[in-house]
N, CA, C and O of each residue as an XYZ file, in Angstrom:
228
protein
N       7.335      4.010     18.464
C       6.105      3.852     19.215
C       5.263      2.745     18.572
O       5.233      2.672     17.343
N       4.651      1.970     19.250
C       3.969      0.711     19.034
C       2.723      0.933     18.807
O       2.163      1.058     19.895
N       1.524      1.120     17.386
C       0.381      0.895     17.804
C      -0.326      0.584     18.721
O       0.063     -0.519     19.106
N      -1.455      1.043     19.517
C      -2.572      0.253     20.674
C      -3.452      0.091     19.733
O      -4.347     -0.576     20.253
N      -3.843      0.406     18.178
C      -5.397     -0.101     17.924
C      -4.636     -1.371     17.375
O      -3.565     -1.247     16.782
N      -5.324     -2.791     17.630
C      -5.100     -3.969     16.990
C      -4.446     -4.267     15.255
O      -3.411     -4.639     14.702
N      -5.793     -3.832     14.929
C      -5.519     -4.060     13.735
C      -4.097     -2.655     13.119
O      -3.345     -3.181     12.299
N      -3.907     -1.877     13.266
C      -2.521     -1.141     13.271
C      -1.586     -1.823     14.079
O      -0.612     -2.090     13.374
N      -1.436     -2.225     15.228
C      -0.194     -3.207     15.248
C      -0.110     -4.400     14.815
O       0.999     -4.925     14.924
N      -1.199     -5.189     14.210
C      -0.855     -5.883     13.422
C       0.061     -5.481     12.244
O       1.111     -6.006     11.876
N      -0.554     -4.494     11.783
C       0.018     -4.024      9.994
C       1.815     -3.465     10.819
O       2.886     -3.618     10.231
N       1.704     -3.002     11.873
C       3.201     -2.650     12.157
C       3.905     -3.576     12.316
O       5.012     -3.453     11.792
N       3.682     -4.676     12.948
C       4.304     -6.188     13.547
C       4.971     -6.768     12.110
O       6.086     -7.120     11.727
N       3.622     -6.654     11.550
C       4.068     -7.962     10.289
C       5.022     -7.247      9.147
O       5.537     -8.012      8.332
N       5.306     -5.776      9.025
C       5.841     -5.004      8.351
C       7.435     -4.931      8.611
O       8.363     -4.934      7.801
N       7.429     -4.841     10.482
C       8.555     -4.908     11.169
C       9.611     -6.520     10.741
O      10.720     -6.674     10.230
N       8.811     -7.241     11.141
C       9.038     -8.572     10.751
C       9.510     -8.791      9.412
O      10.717     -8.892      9.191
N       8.644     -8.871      8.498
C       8.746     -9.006      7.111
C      10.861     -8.135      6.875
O      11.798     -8.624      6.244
N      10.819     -6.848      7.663
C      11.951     -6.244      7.107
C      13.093     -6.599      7.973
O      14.200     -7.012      7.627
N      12.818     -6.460      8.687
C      13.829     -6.377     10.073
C      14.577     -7.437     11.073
O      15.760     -7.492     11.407
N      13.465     -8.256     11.429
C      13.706     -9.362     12.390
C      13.463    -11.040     11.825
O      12.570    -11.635     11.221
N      14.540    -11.320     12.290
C      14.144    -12.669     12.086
C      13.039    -13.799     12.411
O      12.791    -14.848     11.816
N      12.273    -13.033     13.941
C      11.104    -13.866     14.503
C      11.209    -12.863     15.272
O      11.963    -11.907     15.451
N       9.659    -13.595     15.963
C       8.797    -12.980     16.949
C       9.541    -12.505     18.271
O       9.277    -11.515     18.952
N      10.345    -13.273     18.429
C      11.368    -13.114     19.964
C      12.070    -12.036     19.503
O      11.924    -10.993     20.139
N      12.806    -12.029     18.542
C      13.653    -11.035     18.354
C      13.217     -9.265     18.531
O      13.637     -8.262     19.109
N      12.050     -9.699     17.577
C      11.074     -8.363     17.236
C      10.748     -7.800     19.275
O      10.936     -6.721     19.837
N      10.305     -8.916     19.709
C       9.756     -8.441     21.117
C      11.278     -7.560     21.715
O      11.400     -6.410     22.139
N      12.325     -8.696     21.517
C      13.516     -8.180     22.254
C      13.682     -6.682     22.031
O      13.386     -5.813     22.852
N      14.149     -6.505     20.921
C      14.422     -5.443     20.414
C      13.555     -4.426     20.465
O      13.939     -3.257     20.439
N      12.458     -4.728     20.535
C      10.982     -2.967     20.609
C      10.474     -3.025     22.056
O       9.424     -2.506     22.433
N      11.389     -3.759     22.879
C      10.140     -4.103     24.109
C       8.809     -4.104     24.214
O       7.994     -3.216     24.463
N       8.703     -5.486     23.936
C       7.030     -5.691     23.484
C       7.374     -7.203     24.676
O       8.339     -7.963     24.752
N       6.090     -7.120     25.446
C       5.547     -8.387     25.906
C       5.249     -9.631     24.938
O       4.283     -9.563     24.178
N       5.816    -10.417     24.953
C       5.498    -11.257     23.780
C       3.582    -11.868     24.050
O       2.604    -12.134     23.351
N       3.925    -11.834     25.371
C       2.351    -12.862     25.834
C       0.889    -11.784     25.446
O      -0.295    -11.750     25.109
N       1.798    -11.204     25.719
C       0.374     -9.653     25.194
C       0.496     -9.040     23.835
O      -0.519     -9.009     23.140
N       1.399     -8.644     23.462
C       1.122     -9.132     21.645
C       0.408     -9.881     21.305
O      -0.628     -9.713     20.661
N       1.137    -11.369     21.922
C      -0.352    -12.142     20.317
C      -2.007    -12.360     20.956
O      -3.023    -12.639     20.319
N      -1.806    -12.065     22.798
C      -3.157    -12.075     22.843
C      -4.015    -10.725     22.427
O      -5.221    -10.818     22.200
N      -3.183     -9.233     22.326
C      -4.041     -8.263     21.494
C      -4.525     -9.044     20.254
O      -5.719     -9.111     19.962
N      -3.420     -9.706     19.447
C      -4.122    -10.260     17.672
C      -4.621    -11.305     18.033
O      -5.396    -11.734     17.179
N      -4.529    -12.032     19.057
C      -5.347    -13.015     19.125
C      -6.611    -12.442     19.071
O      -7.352    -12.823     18.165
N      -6.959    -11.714     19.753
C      -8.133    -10.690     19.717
C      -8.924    -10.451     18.410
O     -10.153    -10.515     18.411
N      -8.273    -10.200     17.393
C      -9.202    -10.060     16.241
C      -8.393    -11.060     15.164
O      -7.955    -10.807     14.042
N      -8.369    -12.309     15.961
C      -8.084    -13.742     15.400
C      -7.063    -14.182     14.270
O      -7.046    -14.935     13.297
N      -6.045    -13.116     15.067
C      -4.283    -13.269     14.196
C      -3.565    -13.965     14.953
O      -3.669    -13.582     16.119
N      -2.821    -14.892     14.809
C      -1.858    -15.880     15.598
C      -0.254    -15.791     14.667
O      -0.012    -15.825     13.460
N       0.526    -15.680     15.754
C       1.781    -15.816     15.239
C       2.478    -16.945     14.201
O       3.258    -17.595     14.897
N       2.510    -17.444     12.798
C       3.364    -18.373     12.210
C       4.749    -18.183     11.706
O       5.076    -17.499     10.736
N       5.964    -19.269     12.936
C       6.993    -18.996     12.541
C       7.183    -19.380     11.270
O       8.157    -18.800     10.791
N       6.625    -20.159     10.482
C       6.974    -20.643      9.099
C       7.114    -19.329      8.082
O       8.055    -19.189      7.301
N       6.253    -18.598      8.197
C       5.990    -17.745      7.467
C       6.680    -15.917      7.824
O       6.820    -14.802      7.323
N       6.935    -16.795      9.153
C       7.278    -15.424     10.130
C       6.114    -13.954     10.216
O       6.526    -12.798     10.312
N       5.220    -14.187     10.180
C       4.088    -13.430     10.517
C       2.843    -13.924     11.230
O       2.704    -15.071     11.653
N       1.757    -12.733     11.342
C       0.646    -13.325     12.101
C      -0.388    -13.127     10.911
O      -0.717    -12.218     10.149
N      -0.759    -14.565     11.168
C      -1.972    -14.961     10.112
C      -3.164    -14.887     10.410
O      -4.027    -15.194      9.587
């Protein structure tokens, strides 16, 4: 199950990531997550996706 409060799916996203997936696409593929609505929830409290780093900063 996917967090709805922001800042908790942030901390789940970047946790998921960090262990699991190689990038953002993958992560969406695999949990069925909207990619376009993910980062505009963290866009929301001004987290943006970096593939360099593979998290949202």
């Amino acid at each position: 199950m996917v967090p709805k409060d922001p800042v908790m799916l942030l901390s789940f996203v970047n946790m998921k990531l960090r262990d699991f997936y190689q990038d953002v696409d993958e992560l969406c593929s695999q949990l069925d997550i909207d990619r376009k609505e993910l980062e505009e929830k963290l866009a929301g409290i001004d987290y943006h996706y970096d593939g360099e780093t593979n998290q949202f900063v």
